[in-house]
KERO-324971 format. One line per 3 residues: number of its first residue (from 1); for each residue x, y, z of C-alpha. Coordinates in steps of 0.2 Angstrom, whole numbers, plus 5000, padded with zeros to 4 digits. Layout:
N
NUM = X:Y:Z | ...
***
This chain:
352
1 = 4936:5021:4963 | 4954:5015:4957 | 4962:5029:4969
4 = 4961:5041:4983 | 4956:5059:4985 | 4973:5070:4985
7 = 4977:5078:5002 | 4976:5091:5008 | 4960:5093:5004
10 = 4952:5112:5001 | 4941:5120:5011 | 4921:5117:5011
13 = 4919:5134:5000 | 4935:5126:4987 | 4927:5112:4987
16 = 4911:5118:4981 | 4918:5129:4968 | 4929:5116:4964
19 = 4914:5105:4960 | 4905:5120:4951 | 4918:5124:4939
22 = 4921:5104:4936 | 4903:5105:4931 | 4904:5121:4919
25 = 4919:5115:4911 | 4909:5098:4909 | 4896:5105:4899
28 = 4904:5120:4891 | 4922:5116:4887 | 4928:5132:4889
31 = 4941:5139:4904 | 4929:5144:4918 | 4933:5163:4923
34 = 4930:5171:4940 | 4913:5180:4936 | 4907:5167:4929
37 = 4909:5154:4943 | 4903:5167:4956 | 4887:5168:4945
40 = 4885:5149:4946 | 4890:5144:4964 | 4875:5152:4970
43 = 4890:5161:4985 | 4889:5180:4990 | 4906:5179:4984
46 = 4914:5195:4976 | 4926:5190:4958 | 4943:5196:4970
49 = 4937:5183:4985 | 4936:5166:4970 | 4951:5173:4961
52 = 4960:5167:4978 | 4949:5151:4983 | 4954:5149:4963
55 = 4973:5152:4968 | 4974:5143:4983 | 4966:5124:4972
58 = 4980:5129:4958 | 4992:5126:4974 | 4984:5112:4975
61 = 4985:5104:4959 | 4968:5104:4957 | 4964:5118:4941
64 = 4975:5124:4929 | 4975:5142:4921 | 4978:5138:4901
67 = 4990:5152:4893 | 4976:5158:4882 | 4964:5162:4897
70 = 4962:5171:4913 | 4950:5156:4917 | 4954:5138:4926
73 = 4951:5121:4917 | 4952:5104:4932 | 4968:5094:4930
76 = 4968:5076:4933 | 4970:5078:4951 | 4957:5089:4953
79 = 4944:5077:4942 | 4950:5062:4951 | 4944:5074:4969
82 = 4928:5080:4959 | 4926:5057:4956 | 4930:5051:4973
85 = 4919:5065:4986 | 4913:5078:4974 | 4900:5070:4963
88 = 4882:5068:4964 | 4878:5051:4952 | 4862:5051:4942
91 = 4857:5034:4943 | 4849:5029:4924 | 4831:5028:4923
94 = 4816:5016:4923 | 4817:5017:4902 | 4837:5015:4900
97 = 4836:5002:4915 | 4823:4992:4904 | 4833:4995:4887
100 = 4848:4988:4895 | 4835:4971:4902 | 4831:4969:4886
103 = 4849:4970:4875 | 4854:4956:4888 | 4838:4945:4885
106 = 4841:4947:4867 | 4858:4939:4865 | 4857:4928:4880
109 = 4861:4914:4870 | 4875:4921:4861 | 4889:4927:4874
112 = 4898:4937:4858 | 4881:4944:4852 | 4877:4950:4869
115 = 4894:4956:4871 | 4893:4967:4854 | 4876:4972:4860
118 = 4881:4977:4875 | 4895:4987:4870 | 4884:4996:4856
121 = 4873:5000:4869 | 4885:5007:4880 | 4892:5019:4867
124 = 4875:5024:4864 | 4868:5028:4880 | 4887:5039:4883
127 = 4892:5044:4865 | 4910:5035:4869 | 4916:5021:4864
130 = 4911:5006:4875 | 4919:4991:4879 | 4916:4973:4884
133 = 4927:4955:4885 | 4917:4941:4882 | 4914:4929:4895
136 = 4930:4920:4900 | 4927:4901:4906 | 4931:4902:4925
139 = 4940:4885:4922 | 4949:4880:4904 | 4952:4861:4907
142 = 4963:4849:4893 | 4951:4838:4886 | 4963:4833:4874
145 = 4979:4837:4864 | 4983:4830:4845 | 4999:4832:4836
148 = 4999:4834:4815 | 5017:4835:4807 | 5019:4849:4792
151 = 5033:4853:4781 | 5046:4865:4785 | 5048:4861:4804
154 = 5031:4863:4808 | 5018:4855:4819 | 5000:4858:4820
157 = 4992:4858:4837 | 4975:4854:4841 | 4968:4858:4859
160 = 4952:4852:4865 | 4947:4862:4882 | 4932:4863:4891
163 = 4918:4854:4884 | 4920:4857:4865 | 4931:4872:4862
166 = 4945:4869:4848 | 4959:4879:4846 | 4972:4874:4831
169 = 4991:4881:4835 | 5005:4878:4824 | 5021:4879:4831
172 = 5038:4880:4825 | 5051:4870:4830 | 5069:4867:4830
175 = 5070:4850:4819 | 5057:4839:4811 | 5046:4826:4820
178 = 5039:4811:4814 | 5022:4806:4814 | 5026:4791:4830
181 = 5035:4802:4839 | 5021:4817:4839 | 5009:4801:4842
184 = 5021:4795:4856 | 5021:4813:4865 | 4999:4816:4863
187 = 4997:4799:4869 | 5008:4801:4887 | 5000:4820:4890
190 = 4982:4814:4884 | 4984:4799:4898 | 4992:4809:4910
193 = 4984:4827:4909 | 4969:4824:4901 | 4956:4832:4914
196 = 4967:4845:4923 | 4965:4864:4922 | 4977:4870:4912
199 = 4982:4883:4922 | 4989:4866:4930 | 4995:4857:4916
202 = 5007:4870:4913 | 5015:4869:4928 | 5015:4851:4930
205 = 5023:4848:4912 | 5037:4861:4917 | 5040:4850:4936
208 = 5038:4832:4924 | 5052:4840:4913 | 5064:4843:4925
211 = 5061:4827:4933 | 5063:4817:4920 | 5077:4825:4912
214 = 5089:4809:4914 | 5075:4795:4909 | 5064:4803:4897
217 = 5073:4802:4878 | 5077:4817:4870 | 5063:4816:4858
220 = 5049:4815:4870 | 5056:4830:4880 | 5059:4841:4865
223 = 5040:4837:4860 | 5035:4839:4876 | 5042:4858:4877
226 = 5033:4860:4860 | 5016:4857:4868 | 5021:4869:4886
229 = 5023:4883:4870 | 5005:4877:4864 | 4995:4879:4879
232 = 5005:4894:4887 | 4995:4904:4874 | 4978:4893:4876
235 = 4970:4905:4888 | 4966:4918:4871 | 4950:4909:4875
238 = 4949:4923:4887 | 4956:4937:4879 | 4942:4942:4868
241 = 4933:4961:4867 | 4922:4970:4856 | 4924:4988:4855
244 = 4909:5000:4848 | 4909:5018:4844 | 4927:5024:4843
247 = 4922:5038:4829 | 4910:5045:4842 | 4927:5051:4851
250 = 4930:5063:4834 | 4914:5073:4843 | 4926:5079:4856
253 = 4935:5094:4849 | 4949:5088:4866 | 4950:5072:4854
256 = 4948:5077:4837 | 4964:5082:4831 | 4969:5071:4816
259 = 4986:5063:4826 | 4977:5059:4846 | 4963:5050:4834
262 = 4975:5040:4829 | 4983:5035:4842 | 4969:5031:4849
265 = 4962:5020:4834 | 4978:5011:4832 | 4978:5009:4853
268 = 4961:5001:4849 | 4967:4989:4836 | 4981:4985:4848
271 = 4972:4970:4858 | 4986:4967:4871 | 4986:4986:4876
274 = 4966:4986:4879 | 4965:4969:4888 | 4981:4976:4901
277 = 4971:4989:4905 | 4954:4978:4908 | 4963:4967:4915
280 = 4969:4979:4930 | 4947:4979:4934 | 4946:4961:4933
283 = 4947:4959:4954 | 4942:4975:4956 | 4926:4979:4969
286 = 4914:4988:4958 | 4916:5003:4945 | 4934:5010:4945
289 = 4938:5025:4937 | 4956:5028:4929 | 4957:5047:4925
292 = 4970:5053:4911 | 4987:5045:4914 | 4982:5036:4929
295 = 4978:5021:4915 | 4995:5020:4913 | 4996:5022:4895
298 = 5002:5038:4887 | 4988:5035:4874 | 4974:5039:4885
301 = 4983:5054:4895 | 4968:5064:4888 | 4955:5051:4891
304 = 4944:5044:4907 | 4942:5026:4908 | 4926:5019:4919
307 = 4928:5002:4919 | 4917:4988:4929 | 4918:4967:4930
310 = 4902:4955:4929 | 4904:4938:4940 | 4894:4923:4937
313 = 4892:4916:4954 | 4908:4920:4965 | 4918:4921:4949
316 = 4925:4935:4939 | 4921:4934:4922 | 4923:4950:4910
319 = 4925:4968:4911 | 4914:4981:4902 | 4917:4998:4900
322 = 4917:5015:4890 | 4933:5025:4884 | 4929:5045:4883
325 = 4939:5060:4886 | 4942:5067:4904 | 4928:5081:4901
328 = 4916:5069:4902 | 4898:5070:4914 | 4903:5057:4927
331 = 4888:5058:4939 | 4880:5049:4921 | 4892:5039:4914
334 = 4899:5029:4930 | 4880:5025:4936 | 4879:5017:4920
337 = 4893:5006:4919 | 4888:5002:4935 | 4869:4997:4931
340 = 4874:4989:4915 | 4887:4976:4925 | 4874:4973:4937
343 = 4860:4972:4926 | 4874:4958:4915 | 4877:4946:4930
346 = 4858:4945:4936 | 4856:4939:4918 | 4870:4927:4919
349 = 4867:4920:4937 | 4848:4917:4934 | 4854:4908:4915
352 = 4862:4897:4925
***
């Protein structure tokens, strides 16, 4: 999980009401009151004696009592406790187990069909919205770089990476360039870099810059700084999602108010803001679980996030996960990203 439990920690008998309140709340959304959290935890427990347990994990952080109520609701602290020791996970079952095989089976030719597959299903199986970054290559490598000239201080970029992969940039720059100088500049990086990972020819362009400063004529360096621009932004090969069900998230009566779902929409059309927070699971051992503002974003204060990576071999390729509010039923929903990332790489590896 993506952080530990709080201490202090309660006693054995707050920690079990604790869980049986997290529970209630779960299923009902309501404040849980006294009496009704000694009828549930199964204790010989009179209403006075749970009203102070109840006390002592407000001290804690761990419930809140909402104006409105006599009752307590779990903050953040006290989900992320309920997350990390409190929980019992319910691992999906043989039918959901084989549902998932078979989404991945059906797609596994098409990375971005089994991604939107996937996220479809994930939505489906926890009425959130589910989430999935297509496969990034473990290695982009230059296979080769062309230069076009265009009007108006423009070039067009063509980079060739990997095997056949094509991506077309155009770049504004400070003066015009000829068509022999652009040939010039595509001929010295296609014979000098043609073949390195990129994440290398970035930083050898910038050290051959420097270097050559005092030799290299103005021309060549100036084209050459155009083409560091164009592959500084060549990784987008790897900044892909697909997202599926966000209107499930107006069932939540938490999430359904007309200005959170738009934040949260517009926070789904933002691609930078969703990849930063997949990208915090991409080296991340197994499931993790960012719980209101733990994610970091103000946006999803009011929303978990359970997010897992797939590897292909002993690389980190994607993330998949759901977005849902922070009243959602964990010991369900985490088994399930979990099994679905599993379930992904076993795919992958044996495709391989």
């Amino acid at each position: 999980m993506s952080a530990e439990a709080s201490k202090p920690v309660p006693s054995d008998r707050g920690q079990h009401l604790l869980r049986v309140l997290i529970q209630r709340y779960i299923r009902d959304g309501q404040p849980v009151g006294s009496r009704t959290l000694a009828k549930d935890a199964g204790l010989d427990l009179s209403p006075a004696t749970i009203r102070n347990v109840m006390s002592d994990l407000e001290d804690l952080g761990l419930v809140s009592a909402p104006h409105t109520s006599a009752g307590r609701i779990p903050t953040s602290k006290g989900y992320r406790l309920f997350v990390d020791t409190l929980v019992r996970y319910r691992q999906p079952d043989d039918r959901e187990i084989r549902k998932i095989q078979a989404q991945i089976r059906g797609e596994s030719g098409n990375p971005e069909g089994f991604v939107g597959a996937i996220s479809n299903m994930l939505s489906e199986f926890t009425s959130m919205a589910g989430l999935v970054t297509v496969p990034r290559a473990p290695r982009v490598t230059l296979r080769q770089i062309e230069f076009l000239p265009l009007s108006e201080n423009r070039v067009l970029v063509i980079l060739v990476v990997n095997d056949r992969e094509v991506q077309n940039r155009i770049l504004h720059t400070d003066r015009n360039f000829t068509a022999s100088e652009l040939q010039e500049a595509q001929n010295f990086i296609n014979e000098n870099y043609a073949g390195v990972i990129l994440e290398q020819v970035r930083s050898r362009l910038l050290e051959d810059l420097d270097s050559t400063r005092d030799s290299m004529n103005q021309t060549m360096h100036q084209i050459i700084s155009v083409a560091q621009s164009a592959m500084d932004g060549a990784t987008d090969l790897n900044n892909k999602y697909v997202v599926a069900g966000e209107t499930k998230l107006m069932d939540f009566a938490e999430l359904s108010d007309v200005g959170t779902l738009r934040r949260l929409f517009d926070a789904f059309s933002r691609k930078r803001l969703i990849l930063d927070l997949l990208d915090r699971s991409i080296n991340a051992n197994g499931v993790q679980v960012f719980i209101g503002e733990e994610s970091g974003f103000r946006i999803f204060d009011g929303c978990s996030v359970i997010t897992a990576p797939y590897h292909m071999g002993d690389n980190t390729i994607g993330v998949l996960g759901v977005i849902g509010p922070t009243r959602m039923a964990y010991d369900r929903v985490v088994p399930i990203v979990d099994v679905t990332a599993r379930l992904l790489e076993s795919a992958l590896n044996q495709s391989t």
